[in-house]
N, C-alpha and C positions, 0 to 999 in steps of 0.2 A: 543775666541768669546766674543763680548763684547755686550750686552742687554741694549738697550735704558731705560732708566728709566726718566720719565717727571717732576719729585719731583725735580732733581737735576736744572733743571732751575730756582726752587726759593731757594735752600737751598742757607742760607746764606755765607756757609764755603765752600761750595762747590764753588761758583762765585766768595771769594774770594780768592782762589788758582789759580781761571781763570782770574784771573785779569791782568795778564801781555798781556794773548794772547787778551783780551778784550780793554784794554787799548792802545796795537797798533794800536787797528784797531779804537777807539774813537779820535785817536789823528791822524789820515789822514787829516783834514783839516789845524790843524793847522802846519803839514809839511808842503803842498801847500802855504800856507802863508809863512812859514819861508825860503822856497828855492825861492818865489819870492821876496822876499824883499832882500837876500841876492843878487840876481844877478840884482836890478832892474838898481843898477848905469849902468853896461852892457848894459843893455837892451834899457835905457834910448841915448845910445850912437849910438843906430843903428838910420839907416834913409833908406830912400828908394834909390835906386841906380839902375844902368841898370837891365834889367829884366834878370834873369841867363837863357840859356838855358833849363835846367832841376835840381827840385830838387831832392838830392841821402841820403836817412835817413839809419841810420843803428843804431843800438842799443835796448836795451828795449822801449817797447810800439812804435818801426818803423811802424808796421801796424796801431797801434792805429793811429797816427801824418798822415797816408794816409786816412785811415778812415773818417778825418774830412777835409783833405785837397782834395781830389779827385774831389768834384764836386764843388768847387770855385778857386782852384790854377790855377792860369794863364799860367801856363807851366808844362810838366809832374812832377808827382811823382812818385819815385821809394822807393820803403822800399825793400833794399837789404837784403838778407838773407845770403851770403854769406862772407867768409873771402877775404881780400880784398877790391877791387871796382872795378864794370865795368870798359870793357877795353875804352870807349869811355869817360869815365870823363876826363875834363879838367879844362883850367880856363874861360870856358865860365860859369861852373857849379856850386852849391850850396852842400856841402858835410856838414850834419848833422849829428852829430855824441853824441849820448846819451851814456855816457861811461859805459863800464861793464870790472869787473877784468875779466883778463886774457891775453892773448897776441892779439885775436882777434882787440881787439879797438885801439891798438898802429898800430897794421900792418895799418888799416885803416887809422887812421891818420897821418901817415909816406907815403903812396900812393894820400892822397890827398894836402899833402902840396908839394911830389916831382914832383906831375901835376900840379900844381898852381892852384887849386881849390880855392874858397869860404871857407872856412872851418868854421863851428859852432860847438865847442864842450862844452858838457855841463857835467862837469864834475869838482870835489875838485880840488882847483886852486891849492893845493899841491901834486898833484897828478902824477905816473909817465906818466901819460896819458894826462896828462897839458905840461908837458915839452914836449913830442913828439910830439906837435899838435901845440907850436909856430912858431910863421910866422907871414909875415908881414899881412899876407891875414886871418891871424884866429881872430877870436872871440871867447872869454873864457868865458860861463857863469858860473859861481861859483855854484856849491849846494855842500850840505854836508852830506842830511839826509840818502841818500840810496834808499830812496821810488821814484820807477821806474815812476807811476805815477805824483808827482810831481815834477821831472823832464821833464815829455812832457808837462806838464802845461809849463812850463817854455821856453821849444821848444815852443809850438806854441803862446806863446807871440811876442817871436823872428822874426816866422814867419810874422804875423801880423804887425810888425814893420817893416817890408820888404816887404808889401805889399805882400805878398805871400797866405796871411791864413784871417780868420776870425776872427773879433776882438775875444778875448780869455781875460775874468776876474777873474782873480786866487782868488779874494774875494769872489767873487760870488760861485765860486766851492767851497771856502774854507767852505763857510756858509752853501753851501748844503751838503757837507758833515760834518759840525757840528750838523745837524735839524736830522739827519739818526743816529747819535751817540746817540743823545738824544732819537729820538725814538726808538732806540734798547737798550737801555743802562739796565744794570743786573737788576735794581730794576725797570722796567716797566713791569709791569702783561702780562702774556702769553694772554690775551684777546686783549690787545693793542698793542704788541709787535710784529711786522710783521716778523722779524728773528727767533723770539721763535716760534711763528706761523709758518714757513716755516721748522724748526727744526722738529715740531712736526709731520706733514703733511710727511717728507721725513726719521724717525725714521727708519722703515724696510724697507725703500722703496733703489729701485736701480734710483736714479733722471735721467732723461731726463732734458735737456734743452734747450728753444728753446728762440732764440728772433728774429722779421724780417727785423729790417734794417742794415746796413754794423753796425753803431752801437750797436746795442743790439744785435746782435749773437756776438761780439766781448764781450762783457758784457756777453754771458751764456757761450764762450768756458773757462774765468778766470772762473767766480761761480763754472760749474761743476770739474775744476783741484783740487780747496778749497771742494769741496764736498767729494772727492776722497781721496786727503789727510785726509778730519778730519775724514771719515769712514772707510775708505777702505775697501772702497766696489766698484764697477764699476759703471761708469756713464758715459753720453756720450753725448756731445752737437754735433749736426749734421743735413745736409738741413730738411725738415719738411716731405719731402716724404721717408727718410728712415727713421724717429722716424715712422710714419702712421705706415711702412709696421712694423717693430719692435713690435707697439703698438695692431695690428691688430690680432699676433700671442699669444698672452695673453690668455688666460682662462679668461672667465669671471668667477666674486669671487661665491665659491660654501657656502650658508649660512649654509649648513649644518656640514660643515667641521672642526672637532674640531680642533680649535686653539694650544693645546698642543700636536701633534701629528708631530714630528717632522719628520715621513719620509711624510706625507703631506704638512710641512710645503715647501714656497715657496717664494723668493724675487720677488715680485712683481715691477714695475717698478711705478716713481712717475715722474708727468710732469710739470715741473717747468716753466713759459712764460714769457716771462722778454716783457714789452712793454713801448717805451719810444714814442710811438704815432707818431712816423714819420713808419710806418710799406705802401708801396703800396700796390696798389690793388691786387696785388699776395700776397702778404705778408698776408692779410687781410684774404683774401680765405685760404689762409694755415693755419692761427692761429685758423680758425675756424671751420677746419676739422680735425687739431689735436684737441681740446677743447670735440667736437662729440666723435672722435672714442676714444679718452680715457674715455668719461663718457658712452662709449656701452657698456664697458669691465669693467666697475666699477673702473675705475684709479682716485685718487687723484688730482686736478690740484691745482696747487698754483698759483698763478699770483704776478707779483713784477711788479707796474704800476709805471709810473712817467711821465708825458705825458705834462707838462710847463718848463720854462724857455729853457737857452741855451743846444745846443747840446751836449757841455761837462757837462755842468749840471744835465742834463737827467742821462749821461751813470756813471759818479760819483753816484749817490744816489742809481742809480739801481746796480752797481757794488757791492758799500760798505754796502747795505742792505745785498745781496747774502753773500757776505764775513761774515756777521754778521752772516745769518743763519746758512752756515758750521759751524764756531765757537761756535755756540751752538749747533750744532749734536753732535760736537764733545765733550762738555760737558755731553750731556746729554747719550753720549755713555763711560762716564768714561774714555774718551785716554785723559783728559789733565794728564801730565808729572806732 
């Protein structure tokens, strides 16, 4: 059983022993940067060409790259989940392929070059998943760093250069997630620190998390996984009518109830709202009947805003803030290693 203690986000020796887990997460922008500049000569090479019948993404963050392409892509998207590829792909088709070990990504990419597919694969040009994915018909973007994220940055540049997606500035995300480094960064007072702040708030708490557009729920189901690992404890991002019904079976907090009384003791649940200001009028109505029926029951709400710039813009800051807070729960619950 490991107990929160709030001291440890500003000891010094404490943050730095966390420094490594702190440090990958300061240095996301400047992966974005360094996987598009590595693949920019690629990138530079694309041009616009017949429209493919449909695009087929498979790999890390496929949902994400549908996420931003669904309501401007000129022809379907598909973010396949399975091994393989639809029996219907061909060489009318666009096959993206975001590389992951294992045999999954070569099968894929061995099915779309024996169709004559389009093939984009983005993936270490030394890689065995580079060599199974040549063809006359592929496109090799080079990255190197591993971070799934800046690899779809790097996809949907692709996209965009093929007239497929929306322009996509890997500077631009790179910078927003250096401004979220800086304001979460170890030596920023728990007063101004929005990740210490959401540490603090989610300490014995079981997080909820919610956000209302195809991006920001995509943005709370990562933060609650990161919640989960740095506590382990249960959390659960999910539509907004079953956190309600969840939220609605609470007790409301009894003042009388001594704190050190551990068969009273009870994890209460903690409701994290991730809002990146594209939320509809449903969306709207949700946020604000969850917001109510957790402050009926006495629940904590946190809110992780970010409501300007681009849409990857947005779901980056509010990603890598969340990320930040697990990272200091997990501090400040004593599991750094």
């Amino acid at each position: 059983m490991f107990d929160f203690d709030d001291s440890r986000l500003e000891n010094a020796e404490v943050l730095a022993d966390a420094s490594p887990l702190l440090m990958n997460l300061a240095s996301s922008g400047a992966r974005v940067r360094r996987e598009a500049a590595l693949a920019e000569g690629q990138l530079a090479a694309l041009a616009d060409s017949d429209r493919p019948r449909a695009v087929i993404a498979y790999g890390p963050e496929a949902r994400l790259l549908r996420s931003v392409l669904e309501p401007v892509c000129p022809v379907p998207f598909v973010a396949w989940p399975s091994l393989g590829l639809p029996g219907w792909v061909g060489p009318l088709d666009v096959v993206l392929l975001i590389g992951r070990r294992g045999p999954e990504s070569l099968a894929v990419a061995y099915e779309a070059v024996r169709r004559g597919a389009r093939l984009i694969a983005v993936c270490p040009s030394d890689s065995p998943l580079a060599k199974q994915a040549a063809s006359r018909s592929t496109t090799l973007l080079p990255v190197n760093t591993g971070d799934p994220l800046a690899a779809a940055v790097v996809a949907l540049v692709a996209l965009h250069r093929l007239g497929l997606g929306p322009a996509t500035n890997p500077d631009a995300i790179a910078a927003a997630m250096d401004l979220v480094a800086e304001n979460c960064s170890a030596r920023t007072d728990v007063s101004v620190n929005p990740a210490k702040a959401m540490a603090l708030d989610l300490a014995e708490a079981a997080p909820l998390v919610w956000g209302g557009s195809v991006l920001a729920a995509r943005a709370s189901r990562r933060i609650v996984e990161a919640l989960r690992l740095a506590s382990g404890h249960i959390g659960l991002s999910a539509d907004s009518a079953d956190l309600v019904s969840l939220i609605q079976q609470v007790r409301p907090r009894d003042p009388f109830a001594d704190p050190f009384d551990e068969g009273a003791a009870e994890r209460r649940p903690g409701l994290v709202l991730v809002d990146d200001g594209l939320d509809d009028e449903a969306s709207a109505e949700a946020r604000l009947r969850l917001q109510r029926t957790a402050e009926a029951v006495d629940i904590r709400v946190t809110r992780l805003t970010h409501t300007t710039d681009s849409v990857m813009e947005r779901y980056a800051t509010l990603l890598l803030t969340g990320l930040f807070g697990a990272a200091y729960l997990q501090i400040g619950l004593g599991r750094v290693a």
